[in-house]
N, C-alpha and C positions, 0 to 999 in steps of 0.2 A: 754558432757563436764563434766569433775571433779572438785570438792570442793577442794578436796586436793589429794595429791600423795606422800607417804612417801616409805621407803624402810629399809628391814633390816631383821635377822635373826627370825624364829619363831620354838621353839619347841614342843617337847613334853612334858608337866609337869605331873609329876605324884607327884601326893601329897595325903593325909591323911587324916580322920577326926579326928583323935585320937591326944591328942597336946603328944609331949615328942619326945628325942631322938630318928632318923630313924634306931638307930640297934636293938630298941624294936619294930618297927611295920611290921607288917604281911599285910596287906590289902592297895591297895593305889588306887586310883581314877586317870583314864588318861583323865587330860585335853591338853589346851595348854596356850602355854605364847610365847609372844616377845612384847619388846613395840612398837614395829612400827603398829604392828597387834592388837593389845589393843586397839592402838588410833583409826585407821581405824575402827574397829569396833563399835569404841563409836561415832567416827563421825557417822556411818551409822544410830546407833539408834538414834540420836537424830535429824534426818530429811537432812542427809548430803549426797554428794557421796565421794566415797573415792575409790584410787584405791591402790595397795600392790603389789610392786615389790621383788622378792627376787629368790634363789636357794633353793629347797628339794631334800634331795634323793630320786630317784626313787626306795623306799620302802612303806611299808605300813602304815607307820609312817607318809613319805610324803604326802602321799595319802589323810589320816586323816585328815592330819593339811588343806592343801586347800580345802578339801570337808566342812569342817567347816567354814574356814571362807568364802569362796564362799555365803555358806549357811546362812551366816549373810549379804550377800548384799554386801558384798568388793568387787569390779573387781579383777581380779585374772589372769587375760588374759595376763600379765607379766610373769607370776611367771613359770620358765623355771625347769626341773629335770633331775639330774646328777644321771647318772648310775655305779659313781666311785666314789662318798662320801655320807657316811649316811646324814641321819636328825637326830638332835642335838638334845640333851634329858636333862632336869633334872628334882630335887628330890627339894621340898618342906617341909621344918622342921619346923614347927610350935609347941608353945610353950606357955603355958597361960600368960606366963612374956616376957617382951621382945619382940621384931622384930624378924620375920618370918626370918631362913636361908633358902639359897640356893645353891645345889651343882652343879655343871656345867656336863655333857657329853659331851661337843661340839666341839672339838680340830680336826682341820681336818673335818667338818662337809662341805656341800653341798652348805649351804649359805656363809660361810668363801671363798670360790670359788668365790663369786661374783668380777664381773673385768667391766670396764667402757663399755665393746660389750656390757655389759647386760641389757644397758638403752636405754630409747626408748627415743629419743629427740623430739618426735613432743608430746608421750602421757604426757612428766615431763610438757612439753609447754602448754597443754589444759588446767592446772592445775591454780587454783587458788593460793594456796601453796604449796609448799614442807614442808613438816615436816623430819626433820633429827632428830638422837638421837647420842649421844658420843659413844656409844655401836658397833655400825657400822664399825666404822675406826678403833674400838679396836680389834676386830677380826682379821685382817691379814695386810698385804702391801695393797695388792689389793683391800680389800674392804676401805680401807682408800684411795687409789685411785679414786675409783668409787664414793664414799663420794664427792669427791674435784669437779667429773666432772659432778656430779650432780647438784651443786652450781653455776658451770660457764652453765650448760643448764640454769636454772631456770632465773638464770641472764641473758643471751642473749635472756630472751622470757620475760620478767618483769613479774614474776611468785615470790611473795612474800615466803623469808625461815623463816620456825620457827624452832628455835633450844633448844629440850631439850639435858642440856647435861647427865642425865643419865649416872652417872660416876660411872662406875663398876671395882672396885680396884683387881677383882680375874684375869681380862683381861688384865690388866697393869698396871706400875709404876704411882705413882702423878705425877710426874717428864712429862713421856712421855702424860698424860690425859694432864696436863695443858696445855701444848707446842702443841696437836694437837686442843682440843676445843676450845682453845682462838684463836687459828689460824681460827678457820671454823666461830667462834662468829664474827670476825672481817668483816665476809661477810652474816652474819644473820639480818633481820629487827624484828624478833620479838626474843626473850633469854628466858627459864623459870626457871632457877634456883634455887636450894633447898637452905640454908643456908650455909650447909656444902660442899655443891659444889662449892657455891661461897667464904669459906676460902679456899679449894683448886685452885679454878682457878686464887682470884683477890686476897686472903691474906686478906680477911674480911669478918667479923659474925656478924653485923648488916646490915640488910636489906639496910637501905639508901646507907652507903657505897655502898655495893654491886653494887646497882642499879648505881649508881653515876661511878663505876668503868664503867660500859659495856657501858653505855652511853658514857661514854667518848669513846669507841672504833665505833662509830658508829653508835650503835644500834638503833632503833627509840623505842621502847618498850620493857621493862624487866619487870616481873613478879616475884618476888622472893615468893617460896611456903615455907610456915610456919607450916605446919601442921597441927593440931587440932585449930590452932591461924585464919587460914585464908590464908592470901598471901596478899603482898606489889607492889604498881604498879608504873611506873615510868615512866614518856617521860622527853624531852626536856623540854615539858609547864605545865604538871601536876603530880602530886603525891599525893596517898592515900591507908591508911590500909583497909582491907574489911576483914570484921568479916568473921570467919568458922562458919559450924555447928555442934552443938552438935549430938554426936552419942552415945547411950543408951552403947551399947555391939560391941565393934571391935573386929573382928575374923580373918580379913587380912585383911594385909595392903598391901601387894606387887599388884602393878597394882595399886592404888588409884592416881598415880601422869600422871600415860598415861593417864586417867580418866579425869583428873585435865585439860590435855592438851587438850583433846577431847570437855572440855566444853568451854574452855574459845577461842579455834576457831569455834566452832560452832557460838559461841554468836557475834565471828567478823561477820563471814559470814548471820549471820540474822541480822547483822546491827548498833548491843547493842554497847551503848559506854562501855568503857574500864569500868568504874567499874559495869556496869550491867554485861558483858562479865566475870570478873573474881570472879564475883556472882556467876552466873552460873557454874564457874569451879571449885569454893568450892564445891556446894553442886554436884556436881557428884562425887569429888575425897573422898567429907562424905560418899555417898552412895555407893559405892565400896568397903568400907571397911569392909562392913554390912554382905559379900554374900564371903564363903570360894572359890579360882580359882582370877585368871587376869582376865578372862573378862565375866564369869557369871554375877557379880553384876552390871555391865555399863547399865545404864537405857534411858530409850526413855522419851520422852522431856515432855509428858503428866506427866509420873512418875516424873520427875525434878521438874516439877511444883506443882506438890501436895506436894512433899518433902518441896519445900519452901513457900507454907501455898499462893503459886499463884492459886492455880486451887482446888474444892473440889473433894477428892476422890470419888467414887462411889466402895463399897467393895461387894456391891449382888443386 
């Protein structure tokens, strides 16, 4: 049986050690990224199972990307290969000032293909949650389909959704992001939204608002992520700020918020009430920012706990 079961696109990232514009660098490092795959991975380190549904091309790209995260412990016994669309690639632009860009190869890619045959209704069912992201439905018709009919499994098997919306403005309008996430938020029990996602989806840049909007649509739990501040938590009966942690030297930041989402369900499913729980999802989405790639720096729960001064290290 699985902890959780998310779905969605995973690439190739090739990115850099060297910070500056990508028409100055020669050398690049092939990792990967997606955040559905981020989080699955971070559940897995920190004592989880997780399984990862998606489409690769049946290239050597594809290949890559599931021999990896296979190799981190995800189920992967989903994950189907199209012999008629690549696997989707980009480029990492990092910069000593500033957030990390990112350029897209993915138009027509293999998991953009994803269509509602492509789910398994008994394996979404084993699942404790579904994790969905905004990223998903922005990709094509059909993966915004598949999105919808993932929500009505998870619902007809009482399979709790958690929804990051992960709002990536290069894959669509505000316009069409707000009108499809608030639609999918409307059927989420858990929301984890950044600041800026929630002026785009609810038209409000303070946390309470925020919170206060999605609750009114439903929601039993919203988390609103604040950054180097922490994150803000909400239900119907309680609310409260929970301090971040300080981090010496950020080197990337992209991946710190699948990070973010990986601890603070982990911490559901070990039990932690909501502010231990989004304890927890500070300091993993701290410690991710530490380690240059999406999901090298995701730490195991021992590591978590030394980070928060719970457990002592042992270094030799």
């Amino acid at each position: 049986m699985l902890d959780v079961v998310t779905f969605g696109e995973t690439m190739v990232l090739m990115s850099h050690e060297i910070s500056g514009p990508l028409r100055y660098v020669n050398r690049f490092m092939k990792q990967i990224g997606g955040a559905e795959s981020n989080f699955a991975i971070g559940i897995v380190r920190l004592g989880h199972k997780a399984g990862w549904i998606s489409k690769l091309g049946n290239d050597e790209f594809g290949k890559y990307i599931v021999s990896f995260i296979r190799g981190e412990g995800v189920d992967t016994s989903r994950v189907k290969f199209d012999s008629e669309a690549p696997t989707g690639v980009y480029f990492k632009e990092r910069r000593e000032w500033g957030e990390s860009k990112v350029y897209y190869y993915r138009k027509g890619s293999a998991a953009s293909r994803l269509t509602p045959m492509d789910l398994d209704f008994e394996y979404i069912g084993s699942a404790k949650y579904l994790h969905i992201t905004g990223i998903t439905p922005a990709l094509s018709e059909s993966c915004y389909q598949t999105t919808k009919e993932a929500i009505k499994i998870a619902k007809s098997k009482g399979v709790k959704i958690i929804l990051d919306p992960n709002i990536r403005l290069k894959l669509w309008t505000k316009e069409r992001a707000r009108e499809v996430i608030l639609e999918l938020a409307s059927k989420a029990d858990i929301i984890l939204p950044g600041v800026g996602e929630g002026e785009i989806l609810v038209g409000e840049n303070e946390p309470e608002r925020i919170a206060e909007k999605f609750l009114e649509l439903g929601i039993g739990i919203v988390v609103v992520k604040l950054g180097k501040q922490g994150a803000y938590y909400a239900t119907a009966s309680e609310n409260k700020y929970v301090t971040g942690f300080h981090v010496e030297r950020v080197v990337d930041t992209i991946g710190a918020g699948d990070g973010f989402a990986a601890g603070f369900v982990a911490g559901l499913l070990k039990g932690y009430s909501l502010e231990k729980a989004v304890r927890l999802a500070n300091a993993v989405g701290a410690i991710v920012t530490t380690v240059i790639g999406d999901v090298e720096g995701l730490p195991t729960m021992d590591e978590v706990l030394v980070f928060m001064g719970e457990k002592d290290g042992i270094d030799r």
